[in-house]
N, C-alpha and C positions, 0 to 999 in steps of 0.2 A: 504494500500500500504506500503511495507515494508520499511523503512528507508535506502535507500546507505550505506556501508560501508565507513568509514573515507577514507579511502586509496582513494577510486573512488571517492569521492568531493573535497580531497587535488589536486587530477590530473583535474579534471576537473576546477578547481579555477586557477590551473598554465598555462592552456590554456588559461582562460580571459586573466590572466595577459596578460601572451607575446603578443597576439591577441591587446590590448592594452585596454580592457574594466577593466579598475580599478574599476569603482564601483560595477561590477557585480564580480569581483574576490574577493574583502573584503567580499560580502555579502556572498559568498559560501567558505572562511577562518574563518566570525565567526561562519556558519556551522555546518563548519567540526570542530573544536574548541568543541564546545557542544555534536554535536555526539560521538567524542573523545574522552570529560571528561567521558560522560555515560559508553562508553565502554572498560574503563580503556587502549585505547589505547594510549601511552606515547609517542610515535615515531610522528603520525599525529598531535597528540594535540598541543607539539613542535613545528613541522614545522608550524605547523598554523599559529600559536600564531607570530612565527620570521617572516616570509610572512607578516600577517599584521601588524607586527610594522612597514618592511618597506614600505609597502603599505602609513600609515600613518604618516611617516616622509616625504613622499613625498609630502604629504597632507598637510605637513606644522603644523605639530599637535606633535611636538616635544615630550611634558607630555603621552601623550598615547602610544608613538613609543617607549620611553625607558621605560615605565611600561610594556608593552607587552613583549618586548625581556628578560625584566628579570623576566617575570614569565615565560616564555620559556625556560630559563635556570633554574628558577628552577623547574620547570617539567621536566626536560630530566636529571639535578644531583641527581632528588630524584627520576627517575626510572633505574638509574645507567647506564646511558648512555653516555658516553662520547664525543660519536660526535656531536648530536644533540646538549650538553651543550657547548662543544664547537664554533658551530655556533651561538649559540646566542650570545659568546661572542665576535666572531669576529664581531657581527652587533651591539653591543653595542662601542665595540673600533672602527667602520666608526661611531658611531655616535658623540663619544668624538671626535674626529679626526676634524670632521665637526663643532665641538662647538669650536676649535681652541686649546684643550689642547693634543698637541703631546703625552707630556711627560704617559699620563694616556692610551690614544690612543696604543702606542707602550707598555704599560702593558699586557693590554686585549690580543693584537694580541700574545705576546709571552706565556700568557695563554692559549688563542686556539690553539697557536702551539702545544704545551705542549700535550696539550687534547689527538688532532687531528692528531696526529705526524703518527698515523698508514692510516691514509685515506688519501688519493692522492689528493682527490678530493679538502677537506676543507685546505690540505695544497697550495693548487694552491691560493685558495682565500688568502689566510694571507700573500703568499708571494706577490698576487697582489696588496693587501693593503698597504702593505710596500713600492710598488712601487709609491702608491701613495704619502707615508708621502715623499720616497724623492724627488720625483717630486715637492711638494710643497716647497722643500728646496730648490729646483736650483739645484741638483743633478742628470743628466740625464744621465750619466754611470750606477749610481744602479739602478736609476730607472728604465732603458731599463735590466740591467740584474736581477731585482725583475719580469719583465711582461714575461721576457724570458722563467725564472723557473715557475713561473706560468702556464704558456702554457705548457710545458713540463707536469708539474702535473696533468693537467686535460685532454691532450692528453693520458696520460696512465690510465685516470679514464673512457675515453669513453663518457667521457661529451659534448655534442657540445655544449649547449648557456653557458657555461662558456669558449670555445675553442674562441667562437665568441666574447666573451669579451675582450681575454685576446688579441687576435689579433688586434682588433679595440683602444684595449691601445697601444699596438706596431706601430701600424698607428700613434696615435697621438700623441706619445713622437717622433718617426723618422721623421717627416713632422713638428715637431717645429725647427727641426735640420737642415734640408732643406735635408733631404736622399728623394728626391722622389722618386725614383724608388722604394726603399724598401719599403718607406710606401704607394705609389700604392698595392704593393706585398699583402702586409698586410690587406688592404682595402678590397682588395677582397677576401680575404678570408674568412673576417669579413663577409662581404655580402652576401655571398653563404650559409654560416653555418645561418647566422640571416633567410635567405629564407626557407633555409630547415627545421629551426626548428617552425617556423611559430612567427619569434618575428617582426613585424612589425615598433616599434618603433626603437626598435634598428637600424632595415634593413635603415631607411630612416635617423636617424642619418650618419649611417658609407657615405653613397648614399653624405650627407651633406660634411662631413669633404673630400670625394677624390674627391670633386668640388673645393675645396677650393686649392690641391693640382694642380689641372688642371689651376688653374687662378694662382697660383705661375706660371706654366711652360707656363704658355701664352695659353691656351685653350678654350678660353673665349665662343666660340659656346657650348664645350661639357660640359664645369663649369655647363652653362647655364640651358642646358639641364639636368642636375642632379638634381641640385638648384630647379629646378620649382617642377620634381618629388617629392623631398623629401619634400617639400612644402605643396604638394597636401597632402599627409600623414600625415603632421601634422597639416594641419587645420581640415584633418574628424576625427582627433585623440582629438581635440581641446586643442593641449599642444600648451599655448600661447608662451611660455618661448624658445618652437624650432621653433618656428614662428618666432619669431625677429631673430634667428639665420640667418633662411633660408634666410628671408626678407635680412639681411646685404648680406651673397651670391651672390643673384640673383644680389643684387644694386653693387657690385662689380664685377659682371662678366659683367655685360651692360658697368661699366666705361670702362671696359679692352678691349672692343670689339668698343668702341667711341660712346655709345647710351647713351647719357649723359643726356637728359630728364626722360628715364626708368630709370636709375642710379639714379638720383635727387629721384625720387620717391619712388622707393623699400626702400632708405635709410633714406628715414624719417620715411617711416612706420616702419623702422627697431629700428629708435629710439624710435620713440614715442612707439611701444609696449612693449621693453624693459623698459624704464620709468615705464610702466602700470605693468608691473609684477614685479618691483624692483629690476629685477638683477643689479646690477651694473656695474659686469663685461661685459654683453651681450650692457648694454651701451655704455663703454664707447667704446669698440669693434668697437660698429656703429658707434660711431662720429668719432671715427678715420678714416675711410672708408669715409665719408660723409666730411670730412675736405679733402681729398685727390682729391676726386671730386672737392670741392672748387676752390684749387689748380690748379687742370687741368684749370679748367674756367676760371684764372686769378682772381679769388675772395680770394686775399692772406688776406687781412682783416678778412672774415669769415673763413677761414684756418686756419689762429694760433688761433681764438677766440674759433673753433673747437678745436684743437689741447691742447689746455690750460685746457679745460673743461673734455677732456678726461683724461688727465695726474690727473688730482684733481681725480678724477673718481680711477684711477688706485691706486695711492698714497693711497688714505684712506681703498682701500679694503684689508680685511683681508685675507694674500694668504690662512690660514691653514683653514679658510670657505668656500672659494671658489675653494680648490685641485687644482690650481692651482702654477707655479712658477709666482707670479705679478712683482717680480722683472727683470724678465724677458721679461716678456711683457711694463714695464713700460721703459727699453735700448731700445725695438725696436719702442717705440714711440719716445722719444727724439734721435735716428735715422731719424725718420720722421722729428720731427720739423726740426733736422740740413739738412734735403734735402730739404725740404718749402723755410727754408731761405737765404740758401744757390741757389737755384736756382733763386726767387726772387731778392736778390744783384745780380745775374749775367745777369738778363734782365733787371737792371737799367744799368749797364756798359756795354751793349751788345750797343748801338749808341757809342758809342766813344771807338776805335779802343787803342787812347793811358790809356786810364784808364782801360780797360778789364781784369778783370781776379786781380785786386784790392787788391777787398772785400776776395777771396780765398788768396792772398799772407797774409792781415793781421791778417784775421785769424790765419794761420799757426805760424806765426812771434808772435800773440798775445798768443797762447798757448805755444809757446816754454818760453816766457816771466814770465806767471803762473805758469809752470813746475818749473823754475829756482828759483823762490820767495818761491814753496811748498805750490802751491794755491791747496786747495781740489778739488773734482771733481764737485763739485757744482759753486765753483767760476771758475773753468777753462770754463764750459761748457756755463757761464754767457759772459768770456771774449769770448769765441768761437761764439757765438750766437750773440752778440752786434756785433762783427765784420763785420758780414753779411749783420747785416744790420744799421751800423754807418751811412752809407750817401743815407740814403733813403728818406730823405728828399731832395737830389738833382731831383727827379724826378719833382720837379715845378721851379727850376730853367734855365732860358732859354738855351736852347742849343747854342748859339750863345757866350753869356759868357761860358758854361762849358769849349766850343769846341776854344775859341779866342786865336791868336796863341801868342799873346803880351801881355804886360803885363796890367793889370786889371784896369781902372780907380776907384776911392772910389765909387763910386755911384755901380761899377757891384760888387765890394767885399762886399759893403753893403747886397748887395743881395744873395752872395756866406752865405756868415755869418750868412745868415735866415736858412739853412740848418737845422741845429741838432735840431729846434724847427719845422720844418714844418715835420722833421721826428718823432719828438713825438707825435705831431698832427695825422698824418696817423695812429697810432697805439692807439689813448687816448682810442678806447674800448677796446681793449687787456687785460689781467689779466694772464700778464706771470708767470709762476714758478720759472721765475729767473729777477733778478733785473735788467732787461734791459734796461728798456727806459732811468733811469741814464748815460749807456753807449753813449745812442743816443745821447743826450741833451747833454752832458759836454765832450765831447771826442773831443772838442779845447780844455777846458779851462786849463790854465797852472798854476804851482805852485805859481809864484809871483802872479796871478793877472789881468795880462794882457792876458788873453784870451776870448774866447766870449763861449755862447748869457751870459752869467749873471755875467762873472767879479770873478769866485769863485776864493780862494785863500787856499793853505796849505791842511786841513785834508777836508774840508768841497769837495774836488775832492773826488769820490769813486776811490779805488783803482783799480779796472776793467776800469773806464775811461781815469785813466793815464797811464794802459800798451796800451791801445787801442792809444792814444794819440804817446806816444813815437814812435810805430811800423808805426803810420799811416805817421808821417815826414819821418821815414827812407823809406817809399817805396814809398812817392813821390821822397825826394833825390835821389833815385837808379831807377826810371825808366824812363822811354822819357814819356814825356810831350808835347800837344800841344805848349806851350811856351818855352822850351828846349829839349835838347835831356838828355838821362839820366850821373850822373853825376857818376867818379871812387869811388869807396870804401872809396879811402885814403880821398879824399875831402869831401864825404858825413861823415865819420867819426870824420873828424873836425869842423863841421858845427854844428852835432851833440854833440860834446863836448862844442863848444862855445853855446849853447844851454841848455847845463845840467841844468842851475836852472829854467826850465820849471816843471822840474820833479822832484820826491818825488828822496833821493839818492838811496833807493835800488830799484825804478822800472829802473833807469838807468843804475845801477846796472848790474840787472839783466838781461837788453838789450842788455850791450856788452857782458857780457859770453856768450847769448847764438845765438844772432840774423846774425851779422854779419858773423860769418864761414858759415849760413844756406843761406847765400845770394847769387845766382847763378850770374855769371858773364852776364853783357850784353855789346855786342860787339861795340853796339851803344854808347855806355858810354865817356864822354867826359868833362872832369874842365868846369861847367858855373856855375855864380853864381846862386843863388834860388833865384825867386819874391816869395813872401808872399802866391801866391794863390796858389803855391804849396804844401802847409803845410795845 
């Protein structure tokens, strides 16, 4: 029986692939490889050789993947072939890319440009690559115009599963950006091309990411229904890694629809398989998801404990390993955290009518405070975050003392005074990213001395706790109280001044540059002195 020509075994290998049979595609790349070398054909032997490097990068087999691509280059320079040698080197610069060295990454690809400058086809890809490096940069202008040009170049090469690539990149740089519609647009176009050309994997990724889209716009039936699909495909695919994908999906489209037992569920499996195949990113993904669920349940405890583990998750991964921007992903988590706690502080002050809305004033008043001192955005986002939740610890305090319209016997202020420890208490498993519970615990205590639970005095205050501190008197002074009504500007400014050696001089400082002009008028406002359990 005659041998196949190389040509018909390289076609017949790139059908497994897209089909998604990997191991049957390597077996008929090293082949056609062999048949190749016999028949001094350069062009199939090439492509082989570059096919299964990246076959075997995928494999996780790193040493074979870049020995391979560079004997594919050099098979296709030493049978003076310029494109082929070129695409080996565009898959050796995704593979520096992927080891985290930009600098060598962005070599290679202006090499292959170089090369490849006359073929449409290979310039699509380097200019898609490119879009990758700035994606990873936090550059999503070039980036969307690196996938733009891209697309262009392989719509004039007549290529579809590059066409389908390059659109399912446009999906998901436009849908990090929140352009739904466009990268709807996008998606399916992705999906039509991925159908037509019989790439299966691909088809149920893109199926994945415009679910994702759908649960942004509130879709949570048709999310659902994508999710499971693309599911289905990638467990007969057995790619465990789009598994925990799908798995986070699905457990996200059940929260969005209020199926919060299937939600609980999908998103543990979503962790735990991510766990098992070490993505880190596909982790930390999940538990953000699975903390948000939390949340809805009123389990704010496992929330930020969620929340914290995710961000560590984020923080330590390498964006230029994972083609991702992490810095961006790592803003809209610490967005989450500040809606966690922020809503959290606002159904402990949600029963009392006169302290509502608090925790959101001293925030605002505590960052205008860090602003004015030239706190980083680490320290600001610490005062921001303690604020929320400074008197969460009131949640064990009786309502009857919160709510008492007179002034406090020692016995109920003794019990006001447990506050900043029963709110360190609530949170002792927590492991924030920011030095919070300090804020909790000391955001009485005052400069001389005499403040509580522990009596600190001068530097041994963190300075987050004394803008918290300063902010948190003035918007008792300035607003009604069970015990008074709220009191003028001019008075609470005085009060405040005969008070200055509570505080450090420049958080004082920097309270009146900037707090008071930020203090809205209330009409209620009227001269009464302050009892103590105002502060």
């Amino acid at each position: 029986m005659p041998t196949p020509a190389p040509e018909r075994l390289l076609g017949e290998a790139v059908e497994r692939e897209r089909a998604g049979d990997f191991p049957g595609a390597a077996a008929l790349y090293r082949r056609t490889i062999r048949t190749a070398e016999s028949a001094g054909d350069a062009a199939s032997h090439a492509i082989a050789l570059r096919r299964l490097a990246v076959l075997a990068h995928f494999a996780n087999q790193p040493d074979e993947a870049h020995t391979l691509a560079q004997h594919s280059h050099a098979v296709a320079s030493g049978a003076g072939d310029p494109i082929r040698a070129a695409e080996a080197l565009n898959v050796l610069a995704g593979f520096a890319l992927e080891r985290g060295e930009l600098d060598a990454a962005e070599a290679l690809y202006g090499q292959a440009g170089a090369l490849g400058a006359a073929d449409r086809l290979l310039a699509g890809r380097v200019a898609q690559n490119r879009g990758i490096i700035a994606n990873v940069k936090g550059d999503w202008v070039a980036a969307t115009d690196h996938y733009r040009r891209s697309l262009d170049e392989f719509v004039a090469a007549g290529d579809d599963p590059s066409c389908a690539i390059a659109y399912h990149n446009l999906g998901i740089v436009t849908a990090d950006h929140g352009d739904w519609d466009r990268a709807d647009d996008y998606y399916r176009q992705a999906r039509a091309l991925a159908e037509r050309i019989g790439d299966v994997r691909l088809g149920a990724s893109v199926q994945l990411n415009a679910a994702e889209v759908q649960i942004a716009r509130g879709q949570g039936d048709v999310a659902l229904r994508e999710a499971n699909a693309a599911l289905q495909v990638f467990t007969g695919l057995g790619s465990e890694l789009d598994k925990a994908d799908a798995y986070r999906v699905v457990g996200a489209a059940y929260r969005l629809m209020g199926q919060r037992q299937l939600a609980q569920a999908r998103l543990v499996d979503a962790v735990a398989l991510s766990e098992r195949t070490g993505s880190s990113l596909a982790e930390a993904a999940a538990v953000r998801e699975l903390s948000l669920l939390y949340h809805d349940l009123g389990r704010n405890q496992e929330a930020l404990r969620g929340l914290t583990r995710a961000h560590r998750l984020f923080t330590r991964l390498d964006a230029r390993r994972e083609l991702v921007d992490i810095a961006q992903k790592v803003r809209t988590l610490e967005d989450t955290y500040l809606a966690v706690v922020r809503d959290w502080g606002g159904s402990i002050e949600s029963a009392d009518s006169y302290t509502f809305g608090h925790c959101e004033r001293v925030a605002r008043f505590g960052v205008l405070v860090a602003t004015a001192l030239g706190a980083d955005e680490m320290a600001t986002r610490t005062v921001q975050l303690g604020a929320y939740l400074h008197d969460l610890g009131k949640v064990r305090v009786p309502h009857e003392i919160l709510s008492k319209p007179g002034r406090l016997t020692d016995e109920e202020f003794a019990v006001i005074k447990r506050h900043p420890e029963w709110g360190e208490e609530l949170l002792i498993e927590v492991e924030f990213p920011w030095e919070l519970k300090p804020v909790i615990r000391w955001h009485h205590e005052k400069l001389d001395g005499t403040g509580y639970p522990d009596q600190l005095a001068g530097d041994a205050i963190p300075l987050s706790a004394q803008i918290i501190c300063v902010v948190d008197v003035w918007d008792a002074l300035t607003t009604t109280r069970s015990y008074r009504a709220a009191m003028d500007l001019d008075r609470a400014l005085g009060i405040m001044a005969e008070s200055r050696h509570w505080w450090r001089p420049e958080v004082y400082a920097a309270f009146q540059a900037s707090v008071p002009a930020a203090t809205p008028v209330d009409p209620a406002r009227r001269q009464e002195p302050v009892s103590e359990s105002g502060a």
